[in-house]
Every structure is written in C-alpha cells, then in structure tokens.
C-alpha positions as CSV (number, residue, x, y, z in Angstrom):
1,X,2.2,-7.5,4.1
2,X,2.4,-3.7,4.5
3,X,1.9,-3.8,8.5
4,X,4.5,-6.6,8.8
5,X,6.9,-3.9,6.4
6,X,6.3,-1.3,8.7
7,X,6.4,-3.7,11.9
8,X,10.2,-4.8,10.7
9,X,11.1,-1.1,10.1
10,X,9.8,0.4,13.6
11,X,11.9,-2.6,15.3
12,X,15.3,-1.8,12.9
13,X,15.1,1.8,13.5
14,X,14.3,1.6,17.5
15,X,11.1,3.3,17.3
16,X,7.4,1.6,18.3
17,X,4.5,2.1,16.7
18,X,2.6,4.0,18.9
19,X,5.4,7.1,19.0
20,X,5.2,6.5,15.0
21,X,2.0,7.4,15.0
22,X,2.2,10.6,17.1
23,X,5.4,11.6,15.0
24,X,2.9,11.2,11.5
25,X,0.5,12.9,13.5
26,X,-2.1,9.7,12.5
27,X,-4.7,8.0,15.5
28,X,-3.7,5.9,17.8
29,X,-4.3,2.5,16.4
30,X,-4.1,3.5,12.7
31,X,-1.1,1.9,11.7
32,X,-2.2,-1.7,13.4
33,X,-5.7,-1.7,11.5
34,X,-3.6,-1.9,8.2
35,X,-2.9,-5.5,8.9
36,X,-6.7,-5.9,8.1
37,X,-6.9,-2.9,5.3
38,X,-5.2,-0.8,3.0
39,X,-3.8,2.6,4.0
40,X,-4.6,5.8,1.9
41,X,-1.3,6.5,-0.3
42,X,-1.2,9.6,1.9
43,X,-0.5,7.8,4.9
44,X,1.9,5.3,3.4
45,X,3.8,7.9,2.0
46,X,4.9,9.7,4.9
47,X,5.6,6.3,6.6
48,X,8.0,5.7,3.2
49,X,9.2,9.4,3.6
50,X,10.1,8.8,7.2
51,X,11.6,5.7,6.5
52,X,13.2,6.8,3.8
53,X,11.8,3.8,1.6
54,X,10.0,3.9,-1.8
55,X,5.9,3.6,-1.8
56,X,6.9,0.4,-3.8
57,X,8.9,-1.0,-0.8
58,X,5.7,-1.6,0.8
59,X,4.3,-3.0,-2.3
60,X,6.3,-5.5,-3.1
C-alpha cells in the first residue's frame, strides 16, 4: 500500500524512483523493498515532506 502511494506520487510529479532516492539520500533499492516491508517513520517522513503529503497519507 505504501510503495504503490509512493509509486503514484513519483509518476504525478515526473520524478522516478531511483533519482528519489538519491534526492532522500536513501540506498538504491530502498524504496522498492517497502512493497515487501514497512519503512522506518524516518524514511517515510521525508518522502511525505518531499511530497508535501501527511505521514497519514501513506497510511490510509
């Protein structure tokens, strides 16, 4: 649920994964294996700070 969030946000705001990740400064791959676990709130909160979304978005 939170990959596909994140998925539908990169592809709105022109912007793949891979240069997301470099931008967060997070590994290459990190934002893909959350399709199969949980991020830290860390994480997800500067993808909802970049975004410019609410934790909860992703929640939801």
């Amino acid at each position: 649920m939170i990959l596909k969030k994140i998925l539908k946000l990169a592809e709105k705001n022109n912007i793949s994964i891979s240069c997301l990740e470099k931008t967060l400064g997070f590994g290459n791959g990190t934002i893909k294996k959350w399709g199969e676990s949980s991020p830290s709130v860390d994480k997800l909160k500067k993808v909802a700070d970049y975004f410019g979304v609410s934790i909860e978005y992703f929640l939801e």
